[in-house]
Backbone as CSV, one residue per row, in Angstrom:
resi,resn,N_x,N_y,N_z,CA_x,CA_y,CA_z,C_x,C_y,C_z
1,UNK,115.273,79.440,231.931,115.998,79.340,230.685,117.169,80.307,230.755
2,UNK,118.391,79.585,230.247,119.542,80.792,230.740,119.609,81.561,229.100
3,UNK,120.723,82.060,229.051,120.987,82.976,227.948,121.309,82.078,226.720
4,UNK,122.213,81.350,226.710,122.446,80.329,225.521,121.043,79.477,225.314
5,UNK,120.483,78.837,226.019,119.171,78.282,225.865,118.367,79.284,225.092
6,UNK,118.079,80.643,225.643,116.850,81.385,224.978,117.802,81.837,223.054
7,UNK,119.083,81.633,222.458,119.371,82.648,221.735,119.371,81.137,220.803
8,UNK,119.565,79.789,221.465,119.725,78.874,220.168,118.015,78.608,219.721
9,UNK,116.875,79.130,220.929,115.872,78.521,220.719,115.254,79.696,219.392
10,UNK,115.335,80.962,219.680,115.579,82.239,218.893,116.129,82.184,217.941
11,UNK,117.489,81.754,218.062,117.390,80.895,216.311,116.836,80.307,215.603
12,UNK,116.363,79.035,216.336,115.437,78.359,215.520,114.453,78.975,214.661
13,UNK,113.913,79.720,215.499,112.626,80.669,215.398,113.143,81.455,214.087
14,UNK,114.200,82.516,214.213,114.175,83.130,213.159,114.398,82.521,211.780
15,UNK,115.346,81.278,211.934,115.333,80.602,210.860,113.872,80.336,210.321
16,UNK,112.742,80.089,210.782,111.753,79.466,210.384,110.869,80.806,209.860
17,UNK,110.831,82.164,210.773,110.728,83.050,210.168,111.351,83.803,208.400
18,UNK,112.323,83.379,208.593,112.992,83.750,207.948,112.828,83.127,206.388
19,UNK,112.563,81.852,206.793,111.809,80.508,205.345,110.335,81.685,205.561
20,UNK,109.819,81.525,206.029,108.484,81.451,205.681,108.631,83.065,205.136
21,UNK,109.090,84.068,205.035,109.652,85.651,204.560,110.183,85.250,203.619
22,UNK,110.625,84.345,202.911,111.403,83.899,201.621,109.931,83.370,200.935
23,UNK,109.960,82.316,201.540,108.701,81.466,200.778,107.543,82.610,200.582
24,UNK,107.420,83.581,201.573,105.954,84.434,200.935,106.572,85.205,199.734
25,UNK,107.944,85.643,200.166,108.466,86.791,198.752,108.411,85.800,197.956
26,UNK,108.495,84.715,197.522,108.951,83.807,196.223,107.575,83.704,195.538
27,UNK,106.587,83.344,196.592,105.114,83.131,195.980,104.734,84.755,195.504
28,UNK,104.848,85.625,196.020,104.371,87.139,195.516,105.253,86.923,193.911
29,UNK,106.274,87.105,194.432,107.440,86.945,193.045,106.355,86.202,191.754
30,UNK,106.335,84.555,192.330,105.657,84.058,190.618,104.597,84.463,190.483
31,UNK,103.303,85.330,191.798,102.042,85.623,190.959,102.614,86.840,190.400
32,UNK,103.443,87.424,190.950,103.516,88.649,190.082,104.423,88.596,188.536
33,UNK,105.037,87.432,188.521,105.557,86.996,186.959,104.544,86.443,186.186
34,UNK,103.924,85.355,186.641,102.609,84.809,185.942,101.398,86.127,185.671
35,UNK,101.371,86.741,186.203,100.655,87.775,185.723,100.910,88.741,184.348
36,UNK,102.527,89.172,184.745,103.336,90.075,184.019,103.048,88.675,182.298
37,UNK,103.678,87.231,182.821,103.063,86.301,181.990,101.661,86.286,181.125
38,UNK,101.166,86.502,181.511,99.565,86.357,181.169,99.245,87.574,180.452
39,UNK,99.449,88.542,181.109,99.626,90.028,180.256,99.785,89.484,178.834
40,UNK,101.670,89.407,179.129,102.229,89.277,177.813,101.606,88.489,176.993
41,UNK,101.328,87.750,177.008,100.567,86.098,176.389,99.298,86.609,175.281
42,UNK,98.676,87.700,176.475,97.596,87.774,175.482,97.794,89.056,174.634
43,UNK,98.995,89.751,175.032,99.176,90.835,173.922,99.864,90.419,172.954
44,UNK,100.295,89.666,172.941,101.404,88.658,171.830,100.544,87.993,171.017
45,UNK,99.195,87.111,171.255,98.514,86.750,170.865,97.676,88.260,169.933
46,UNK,97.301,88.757,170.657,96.286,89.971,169.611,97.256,90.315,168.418
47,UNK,98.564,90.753,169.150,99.530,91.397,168.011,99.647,90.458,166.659
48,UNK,99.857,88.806,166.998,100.597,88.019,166.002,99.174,87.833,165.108
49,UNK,97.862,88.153,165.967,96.882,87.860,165.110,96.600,89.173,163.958
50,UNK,97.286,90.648,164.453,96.804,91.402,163.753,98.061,91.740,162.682
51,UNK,99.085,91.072,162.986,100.286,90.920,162.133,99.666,89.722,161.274
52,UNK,99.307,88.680,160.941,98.516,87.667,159.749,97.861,88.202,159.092
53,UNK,96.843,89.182,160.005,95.871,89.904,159.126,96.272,90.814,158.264
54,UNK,97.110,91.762,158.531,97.975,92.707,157.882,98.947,92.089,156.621
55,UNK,99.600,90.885,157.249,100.365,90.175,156.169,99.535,89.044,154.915
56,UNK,98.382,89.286,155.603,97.524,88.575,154.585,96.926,89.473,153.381
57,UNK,96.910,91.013,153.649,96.534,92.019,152.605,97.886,92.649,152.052
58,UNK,98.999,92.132,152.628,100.044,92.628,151.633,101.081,91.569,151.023
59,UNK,100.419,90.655,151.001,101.204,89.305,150.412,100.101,88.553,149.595
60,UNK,100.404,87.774,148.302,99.988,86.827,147.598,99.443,85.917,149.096
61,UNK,98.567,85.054,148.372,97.840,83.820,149.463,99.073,82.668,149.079
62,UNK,99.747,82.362,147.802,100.562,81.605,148.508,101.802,81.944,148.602
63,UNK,102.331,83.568,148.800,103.489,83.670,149.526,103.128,83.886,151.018
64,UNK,102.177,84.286,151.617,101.585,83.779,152.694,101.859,82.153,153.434
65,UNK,101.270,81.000,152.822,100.901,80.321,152.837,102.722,79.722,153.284
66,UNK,103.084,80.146,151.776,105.167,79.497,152.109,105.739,79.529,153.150
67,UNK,105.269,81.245,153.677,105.733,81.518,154.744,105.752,81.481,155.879
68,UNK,104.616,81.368,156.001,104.398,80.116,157.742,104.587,79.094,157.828
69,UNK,104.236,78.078,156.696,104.888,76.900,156.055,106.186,76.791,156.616
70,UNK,107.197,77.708,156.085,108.619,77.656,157.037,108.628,78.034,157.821
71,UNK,107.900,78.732,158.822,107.982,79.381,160.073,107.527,77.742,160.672
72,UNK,106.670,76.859,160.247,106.503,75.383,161.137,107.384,74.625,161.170
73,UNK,108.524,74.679,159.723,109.533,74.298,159.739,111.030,74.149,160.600
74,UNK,110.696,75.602,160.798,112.052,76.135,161.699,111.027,76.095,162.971
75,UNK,109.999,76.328,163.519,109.711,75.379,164.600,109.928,74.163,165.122
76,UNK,109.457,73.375,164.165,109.600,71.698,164.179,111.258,71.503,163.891
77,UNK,111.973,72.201,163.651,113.802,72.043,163.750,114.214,72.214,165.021
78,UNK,113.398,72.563,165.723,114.279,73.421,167.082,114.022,72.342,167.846
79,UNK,113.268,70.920,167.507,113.176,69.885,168.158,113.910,68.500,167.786
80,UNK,114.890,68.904,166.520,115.314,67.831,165.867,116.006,66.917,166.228
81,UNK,116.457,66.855,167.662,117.987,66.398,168.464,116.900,65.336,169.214
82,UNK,115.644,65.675,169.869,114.655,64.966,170.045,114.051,63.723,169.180
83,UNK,113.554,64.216,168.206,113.305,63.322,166.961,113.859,62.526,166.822
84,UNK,115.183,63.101,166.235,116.302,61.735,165.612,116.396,61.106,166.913
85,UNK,116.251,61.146,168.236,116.261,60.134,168.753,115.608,59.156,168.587
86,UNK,114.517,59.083,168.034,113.400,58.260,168.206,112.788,57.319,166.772
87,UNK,114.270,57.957,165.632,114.252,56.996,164.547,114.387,55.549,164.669
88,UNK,113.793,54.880,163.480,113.569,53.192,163.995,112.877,53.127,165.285
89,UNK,112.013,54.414,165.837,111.641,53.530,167.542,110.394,54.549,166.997
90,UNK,109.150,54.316,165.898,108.103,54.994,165.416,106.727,54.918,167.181
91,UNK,106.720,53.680,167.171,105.497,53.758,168.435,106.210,54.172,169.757
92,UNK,107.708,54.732,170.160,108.401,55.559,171.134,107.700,56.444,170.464
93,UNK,108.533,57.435,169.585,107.811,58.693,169.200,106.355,58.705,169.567
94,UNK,105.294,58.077,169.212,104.193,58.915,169.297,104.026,58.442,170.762
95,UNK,104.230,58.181,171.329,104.345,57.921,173.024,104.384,59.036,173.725
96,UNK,105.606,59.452,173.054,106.403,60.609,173.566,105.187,61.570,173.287
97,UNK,104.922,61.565,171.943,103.864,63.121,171.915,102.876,62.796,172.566
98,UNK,102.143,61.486,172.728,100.870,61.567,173.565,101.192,61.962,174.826
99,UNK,102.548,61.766,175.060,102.831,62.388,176.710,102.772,63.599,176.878
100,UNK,103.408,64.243,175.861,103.842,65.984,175.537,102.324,66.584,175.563
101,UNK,102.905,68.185,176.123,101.995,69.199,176.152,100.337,68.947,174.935
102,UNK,100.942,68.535,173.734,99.506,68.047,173.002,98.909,67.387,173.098
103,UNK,99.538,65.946,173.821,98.719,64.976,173.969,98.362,64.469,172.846
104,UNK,98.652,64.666,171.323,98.004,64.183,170.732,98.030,62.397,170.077
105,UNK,96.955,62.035,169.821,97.177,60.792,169.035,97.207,60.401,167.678
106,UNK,98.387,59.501,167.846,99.078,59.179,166.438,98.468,57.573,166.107
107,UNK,98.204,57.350,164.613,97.652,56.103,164.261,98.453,56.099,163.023
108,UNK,98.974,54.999,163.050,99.694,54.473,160.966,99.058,53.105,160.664
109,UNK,98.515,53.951,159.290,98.191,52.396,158.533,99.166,52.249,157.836
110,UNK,99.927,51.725,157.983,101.535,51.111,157.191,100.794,50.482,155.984
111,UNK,99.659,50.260,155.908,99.539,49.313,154.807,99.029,50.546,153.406
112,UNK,98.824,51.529,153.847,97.761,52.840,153.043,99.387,53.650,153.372
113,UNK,99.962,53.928,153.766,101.596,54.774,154.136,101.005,56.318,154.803
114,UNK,99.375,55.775,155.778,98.799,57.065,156.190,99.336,57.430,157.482
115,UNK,99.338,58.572,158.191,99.624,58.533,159.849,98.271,59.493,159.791
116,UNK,98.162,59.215,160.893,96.963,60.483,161.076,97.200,61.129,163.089
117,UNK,97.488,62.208,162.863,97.995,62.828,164.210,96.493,63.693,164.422
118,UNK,96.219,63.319,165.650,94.404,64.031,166.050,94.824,64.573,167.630
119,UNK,94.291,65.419,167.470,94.133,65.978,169.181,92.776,65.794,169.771
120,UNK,92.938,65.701,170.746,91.646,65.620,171.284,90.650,66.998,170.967
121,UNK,89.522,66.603,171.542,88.674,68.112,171.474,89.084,69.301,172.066
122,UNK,89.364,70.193,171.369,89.596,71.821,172.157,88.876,72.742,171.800
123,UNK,89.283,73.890,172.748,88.597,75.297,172.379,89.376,76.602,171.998
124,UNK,90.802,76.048,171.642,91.565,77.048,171.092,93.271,76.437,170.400
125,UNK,93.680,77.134,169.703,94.317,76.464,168.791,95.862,75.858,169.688
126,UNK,96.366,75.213,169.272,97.877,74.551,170.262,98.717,75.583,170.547
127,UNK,98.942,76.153,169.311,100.085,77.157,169.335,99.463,78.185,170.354
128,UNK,100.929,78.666,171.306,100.760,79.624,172.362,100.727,81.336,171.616
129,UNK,100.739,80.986,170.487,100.617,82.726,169.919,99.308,82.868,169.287
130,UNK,98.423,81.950,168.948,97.118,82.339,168.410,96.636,81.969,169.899
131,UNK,95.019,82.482,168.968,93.725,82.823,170.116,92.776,82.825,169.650
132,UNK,91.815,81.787,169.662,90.131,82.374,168.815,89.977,83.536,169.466
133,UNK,90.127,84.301,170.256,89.307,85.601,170.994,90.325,86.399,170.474
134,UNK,91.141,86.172,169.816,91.415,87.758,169.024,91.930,87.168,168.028
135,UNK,91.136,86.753,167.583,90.764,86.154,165.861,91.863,86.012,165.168
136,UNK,92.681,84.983,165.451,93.739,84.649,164.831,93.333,83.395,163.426
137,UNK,93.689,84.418,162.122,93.263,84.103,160.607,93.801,82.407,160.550
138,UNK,92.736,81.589,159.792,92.807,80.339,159.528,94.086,79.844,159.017
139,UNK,94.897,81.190,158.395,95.965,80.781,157.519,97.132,80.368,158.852
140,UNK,97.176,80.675,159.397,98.161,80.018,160.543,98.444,79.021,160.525
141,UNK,97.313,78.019,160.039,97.073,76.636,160.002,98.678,75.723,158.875
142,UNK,98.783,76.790,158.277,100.033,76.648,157.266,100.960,76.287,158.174
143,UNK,101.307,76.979,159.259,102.512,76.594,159.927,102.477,75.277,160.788
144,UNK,101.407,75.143,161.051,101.437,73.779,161.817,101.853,72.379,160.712
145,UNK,100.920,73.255,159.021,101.347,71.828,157.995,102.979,71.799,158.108
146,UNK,104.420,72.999,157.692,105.541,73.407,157.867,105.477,72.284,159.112
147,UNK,105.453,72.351,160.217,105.715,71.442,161.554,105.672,70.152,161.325
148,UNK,104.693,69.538,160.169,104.035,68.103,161.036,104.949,67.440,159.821
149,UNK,105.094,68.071,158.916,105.790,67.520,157.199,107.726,67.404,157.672
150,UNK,107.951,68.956,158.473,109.475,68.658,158.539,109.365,67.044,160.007
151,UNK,108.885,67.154,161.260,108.643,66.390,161.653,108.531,64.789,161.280
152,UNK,107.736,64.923,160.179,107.971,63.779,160.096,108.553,63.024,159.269
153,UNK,109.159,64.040,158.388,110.295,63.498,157.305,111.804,63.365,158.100
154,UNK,112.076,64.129,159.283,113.319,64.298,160.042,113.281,62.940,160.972
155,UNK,111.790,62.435,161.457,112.059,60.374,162.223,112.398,59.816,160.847
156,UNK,110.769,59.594,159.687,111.175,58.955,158.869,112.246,58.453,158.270
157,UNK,112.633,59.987,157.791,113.612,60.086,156.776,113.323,59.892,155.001
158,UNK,112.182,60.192,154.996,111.288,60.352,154.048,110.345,60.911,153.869
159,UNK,110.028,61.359,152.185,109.315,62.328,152.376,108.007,62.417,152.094
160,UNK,107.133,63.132,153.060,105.783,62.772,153.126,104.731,63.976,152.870
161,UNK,103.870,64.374,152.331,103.105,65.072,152.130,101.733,65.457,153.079
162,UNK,101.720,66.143,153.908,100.641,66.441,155.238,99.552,67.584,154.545
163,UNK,98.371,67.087,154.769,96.914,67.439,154.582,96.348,67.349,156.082
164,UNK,95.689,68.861,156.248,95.039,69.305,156.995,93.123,68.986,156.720
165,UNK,93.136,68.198,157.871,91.736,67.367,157.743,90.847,68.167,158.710
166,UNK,90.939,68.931,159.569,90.126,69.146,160.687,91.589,70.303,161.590
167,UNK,90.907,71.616,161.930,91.323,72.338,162.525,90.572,72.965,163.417
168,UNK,91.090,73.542,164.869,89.991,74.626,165.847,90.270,75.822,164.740
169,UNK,91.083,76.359,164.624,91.033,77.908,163.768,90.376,77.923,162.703
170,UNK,89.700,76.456,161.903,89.050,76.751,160.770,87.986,76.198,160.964
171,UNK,87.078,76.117,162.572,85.502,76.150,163.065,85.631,74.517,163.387
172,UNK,86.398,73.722,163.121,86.612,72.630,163.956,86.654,72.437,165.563
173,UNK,86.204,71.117,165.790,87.058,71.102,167.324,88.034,70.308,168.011
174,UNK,89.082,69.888,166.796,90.301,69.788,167.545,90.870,69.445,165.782
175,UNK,92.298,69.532,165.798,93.122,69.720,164.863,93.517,67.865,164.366
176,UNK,93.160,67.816,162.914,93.484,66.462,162.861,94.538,66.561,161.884
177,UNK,95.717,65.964,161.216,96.188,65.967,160.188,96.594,64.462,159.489
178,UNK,96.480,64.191,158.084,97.015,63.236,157.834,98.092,63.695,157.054
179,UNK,99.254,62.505,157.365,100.343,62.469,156.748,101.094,61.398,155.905
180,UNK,100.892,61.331,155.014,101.054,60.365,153.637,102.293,60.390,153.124
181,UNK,102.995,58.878,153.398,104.740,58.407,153.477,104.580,58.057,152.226
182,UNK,105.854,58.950,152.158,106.200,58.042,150.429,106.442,56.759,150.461
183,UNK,106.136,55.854,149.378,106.429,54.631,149.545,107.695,54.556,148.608
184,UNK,108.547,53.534,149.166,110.004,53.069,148.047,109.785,52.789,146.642
């Protein structure tokens, strides 16, 4: 093997070295973000649970109640560009959510003006800031009603009144809601 032969084959080599020294730093990199992740996750979770609890002994139950109410609101807004896509296209939409992270399923009796949005069975609540294991208060449940009411008055375009039928945070096992369309 002369000299140009051994330095292009040596290239090769280091190139492949060189991936596989990237690819191990990249994998160290995300366990060590997913970790730093996971950390955070569950201290965010204890905190937001011991911030409800706290805001539940220094607030009325229904200025409480308002106020997560709009906190589901301005959640369920930050998706609105989504939504309005999917006005006039009602069985797209719930497509879409049975696809989405919830999975959940949507049923309308058009004839009763009911929807009823159900998740399957779980063991902890949707939202990434509660936690049954650090006892995040039932009242949370407010913000998901705030979510499912702006939601579904922003496809509709009408306005509908959402009742909480079945929740994990209130000893259920999976979150059901119905949502009742105004009729014309």
């Amino acid at each position: 093997m002369n000299r140009k032969e051994f330095l292009r084959n040596c290239a090769g080599g280091l190139c492949t070295c060189a991936t596989a020294s990237l690819i191990s730093a990249a994998n160290v990199s995300a366990t060590e973000t997913a970790k730093t992740e996971d950390w955070r996750l569950r201290f965010v979770q204890r905190r937001y649970a011991k911030l409800l609890e706290i805001l539940s002994s220094q607030m009325s139950e229904e200025e409480l109640n308002d106020t997560l109410h709009e906190l589901g609101t301005y959640c369920s807004g930050l998706s609105d560009e989504t939504t309005k896509k999917f006005r006039g296209n009602f069985d797209g939409f719930c497509q879409m959510i049975k696809q989405s992270a919830s999975g959940d399923n949507v049923t309308y009796d058009r004839e009763k003006g009911v929807i009823t949005m159900a998740s399957d069975d779980r063991t902890d609540c949707f939202c990434p800031f509660a936690s049954l294991s650090w006892g995040t208060p039932k009242v949370l449940c407010n913000c998901s009603l705030g979510w499912q009411q702006h939601t579904w008055e922003t496809l509709l375009q009408k306005k509908v009144k959402v009742e909480l039928k079945e929740s994990v945070l209130r000893g259920g096992k999976r979150c059901v809601f119905e949502i009742h369309v105004e009729r014309a």
